[in-house]
N, C-alpha and C positions, 0 to 999 in steps of 0.2 A: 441464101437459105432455101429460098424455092429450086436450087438446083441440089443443094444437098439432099434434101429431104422428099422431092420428085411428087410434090402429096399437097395439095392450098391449106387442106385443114390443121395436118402437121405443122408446117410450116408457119402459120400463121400464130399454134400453140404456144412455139418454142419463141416467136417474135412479142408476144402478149398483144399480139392484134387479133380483131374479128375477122372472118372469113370472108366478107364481104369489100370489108377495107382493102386487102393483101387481093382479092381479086379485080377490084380496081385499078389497084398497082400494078398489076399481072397484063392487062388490057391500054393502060398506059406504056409499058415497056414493048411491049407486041407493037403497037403504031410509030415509040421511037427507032425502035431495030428493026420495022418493015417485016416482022419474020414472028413465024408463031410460037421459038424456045422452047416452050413443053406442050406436046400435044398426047392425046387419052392413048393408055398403054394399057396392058392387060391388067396391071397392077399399078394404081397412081398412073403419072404421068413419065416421058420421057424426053430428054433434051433432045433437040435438033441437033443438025449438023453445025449450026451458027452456034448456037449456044454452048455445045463443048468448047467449039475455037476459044469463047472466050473468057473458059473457065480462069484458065492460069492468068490471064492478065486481071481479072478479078481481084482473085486471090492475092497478087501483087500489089494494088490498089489498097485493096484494104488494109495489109499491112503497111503501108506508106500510111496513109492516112491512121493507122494504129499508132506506129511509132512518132507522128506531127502531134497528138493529142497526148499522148504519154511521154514524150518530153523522150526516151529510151528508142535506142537501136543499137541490135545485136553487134555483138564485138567478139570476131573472131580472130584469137592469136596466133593463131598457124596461118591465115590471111594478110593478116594486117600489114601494112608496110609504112606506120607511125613512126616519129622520132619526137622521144621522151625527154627534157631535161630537166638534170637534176642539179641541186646546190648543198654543197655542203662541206666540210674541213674534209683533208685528205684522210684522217682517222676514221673517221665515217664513213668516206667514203671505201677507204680497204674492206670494211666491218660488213658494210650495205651489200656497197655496189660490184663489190668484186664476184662474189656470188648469185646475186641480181644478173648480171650481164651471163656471166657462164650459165644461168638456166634459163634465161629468153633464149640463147642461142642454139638451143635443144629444141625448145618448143616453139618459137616464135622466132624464125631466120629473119621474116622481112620488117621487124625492128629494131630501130635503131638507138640506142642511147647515150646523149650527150650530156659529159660530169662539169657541175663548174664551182671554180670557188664562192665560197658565201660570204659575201657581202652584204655587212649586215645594214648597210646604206642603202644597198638599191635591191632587194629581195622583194623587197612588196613592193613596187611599184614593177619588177619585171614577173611578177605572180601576175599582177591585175592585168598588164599589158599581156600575157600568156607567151614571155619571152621566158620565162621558167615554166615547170609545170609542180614542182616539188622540191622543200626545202627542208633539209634535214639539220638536225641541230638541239640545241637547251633550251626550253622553253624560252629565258630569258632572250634566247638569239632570235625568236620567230617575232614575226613582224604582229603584232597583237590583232591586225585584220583576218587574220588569217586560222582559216580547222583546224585543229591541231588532234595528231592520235601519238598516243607512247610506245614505243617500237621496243623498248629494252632499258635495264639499266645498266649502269656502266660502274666498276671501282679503278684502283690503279693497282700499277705493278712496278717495280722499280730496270731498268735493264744496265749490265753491267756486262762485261766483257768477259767470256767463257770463263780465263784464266784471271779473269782479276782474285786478288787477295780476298773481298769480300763475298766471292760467287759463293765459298766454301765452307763458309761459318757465318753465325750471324750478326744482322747490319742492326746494332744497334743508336738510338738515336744521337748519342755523340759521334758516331764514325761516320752517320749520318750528313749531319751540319758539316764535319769535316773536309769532308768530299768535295771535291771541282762539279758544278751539277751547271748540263746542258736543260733548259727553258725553251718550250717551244710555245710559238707567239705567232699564230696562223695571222696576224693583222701584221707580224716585223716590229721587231726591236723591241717589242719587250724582254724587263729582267724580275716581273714580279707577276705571280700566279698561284693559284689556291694553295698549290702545296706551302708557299710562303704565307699566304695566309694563317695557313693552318698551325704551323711554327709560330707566330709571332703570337697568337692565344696563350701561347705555353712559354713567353716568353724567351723564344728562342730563333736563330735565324740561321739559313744555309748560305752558302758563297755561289750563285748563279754567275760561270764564266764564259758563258755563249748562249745566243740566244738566235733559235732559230725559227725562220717563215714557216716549215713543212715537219709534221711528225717520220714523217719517211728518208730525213735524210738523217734520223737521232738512230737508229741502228750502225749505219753505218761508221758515222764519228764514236760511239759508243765501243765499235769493236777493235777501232785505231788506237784508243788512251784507256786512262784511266778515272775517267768521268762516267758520271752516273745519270740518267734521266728517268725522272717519272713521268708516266703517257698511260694513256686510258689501255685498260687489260687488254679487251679485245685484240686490241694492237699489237700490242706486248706477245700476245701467243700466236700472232702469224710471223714473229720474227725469225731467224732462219739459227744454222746449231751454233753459230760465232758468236751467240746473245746468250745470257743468263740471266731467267729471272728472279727476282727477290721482293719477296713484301716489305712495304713500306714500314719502318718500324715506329708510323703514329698512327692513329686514327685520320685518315684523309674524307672519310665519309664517300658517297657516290652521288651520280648524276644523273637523270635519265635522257634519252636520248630521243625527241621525236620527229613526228615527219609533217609537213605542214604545208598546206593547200589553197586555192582561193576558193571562196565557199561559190563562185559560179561555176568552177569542177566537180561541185560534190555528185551531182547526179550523172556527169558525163558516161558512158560505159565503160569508154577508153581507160579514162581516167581511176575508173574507180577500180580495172584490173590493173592499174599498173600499182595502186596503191596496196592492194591485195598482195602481191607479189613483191613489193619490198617489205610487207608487215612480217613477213615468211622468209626473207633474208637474211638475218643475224643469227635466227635458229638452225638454219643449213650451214651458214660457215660452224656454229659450236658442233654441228653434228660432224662435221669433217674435218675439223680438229682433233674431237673424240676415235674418230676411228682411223686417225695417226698414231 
């Protein structure tokens, strides 16, 4: 302060000390640096040659010592050369992370980010050991330890194959139940899931004849046969022109979809731009859908 302000009285003002104090202090520091720092100028006082040297490392100083008390240090993304992981089903992750990574790779090259499946067994315990940093998912999926914030909600879509007989009229709910329907079951080998849930309310059931690990590989068999799959929309409109979509012809209801933290990340800086930055991800893939 006494070098900003080149003035004891000033300086003393703006500290809410006395003058007399701040001049003690002034005469203490003079005997540990051997050197007089501000001596009488035409107006106030003026630094020595020692004392400019040691302005910037000061300034340095203090802010170390700022950001040790404030728990906070600056986080520059064009800098940075972190590596982030994420956990989450592969639909999420299409939804997230696909667009997530394409715009760190713009603004932020020297980061890294690693996708993994979620595992809803070992999430919170690879949260709290800081072998995850972020896990994406259903409330129900998030480890209850764990912040949670809602990213988006989600409905369904049904996909069918360009040329199938129902791409072109409508799928009503007997042609529905009719139908050969692929199940995907991110844990494997499931043959029963909400949509069947949501059927057997109404007294009704559909024929699930494949069930598969990953939503990414239900486009592909979908454009091979004549089987149908329901998958979260998102999904549904990054599929490519061999797919056809179709609403579901019941009420399926929706799900939301969020992202979840150990609350010893909440104040990180790192952390909380990487969290900023996928809140802002699902809205850029629907913007770049739209402007297809």
């Amino acid at each position: 302060m006494l070098l900003a302000e080149k003035n004891v009285t000033r300086a003393a003002r703006r500290l809410s000390m006395s003058q007399p104090a701040l001049s003690a202090q002034l005469r203490q520091l003079r005997e540990l640096f051997d050197d007089p720092l501000l001596v009488p100028a035409a107006r106030g006082m003026t630094p020595t040659l020692r004392a400019i040297e040691m302005q910037d490392a000061l300034r340095e100083l203090l802010a170390s010592v700022n950001r040790l008390v404030t728990g906070q240090q600056a986080f520059d993304p064009a800098m940075a050369t972190n590596t982030f992981r994420i956990a989450a089903t592969d639909s999420i992750h299409a939804a997230v992370c696909v667009p997530l990574i394409t715009k760190i790779r713009l603004y932020a090259p020297g980061i890294r980010l690693a996708l993994f499946s979620a595992d809803r067994e070992a999430v919170g315990e690879k949260l709290a050991s800081g072998e995850l940093d972020l896990v994406l998912g259903t409330r129900q999926s998030l480890p209850p330890s764990v912040k949670a914030r809602m990213l988006y909600e989600e409905s369904f879509l049904c996909l069918l194959r360009r040329d199938h007989p129902y791409s072109k009229r409508p799928l009503d709910l007997d042609a529905f139940c009719q139908l050969e329907h692929i199940l995907v079951s991110p844990s494997g080998g499931g043959f029963r899931g909400a949509v069947d849930e949501a059927l057997a309310q109404m007294g009704r059931k559909r024929r699930v004849v494949a069930s598969l690990n990953s939503f990414l590989l239900a486009p592909s068999l979908v454009a091979r046969t004549d089987m149908i799959c329901t998958v979260p929309a998102r999904l549904a409109r990054a599929t490519g022109e061999a797919i056809s979509l179709v609403a579901p012809p019941c009420e399926l209801g929706s799900f939301s979809v969020q992202m979840g933290w150990h609350p010893r990340a909440d104040n990180d800086s790192a952390q909380k731009w990487l969290r900023q930055q996928v809140i802002a991800s699902p809205e850029s893939l629907l913007r770049d859908m739209d402007a297809q």
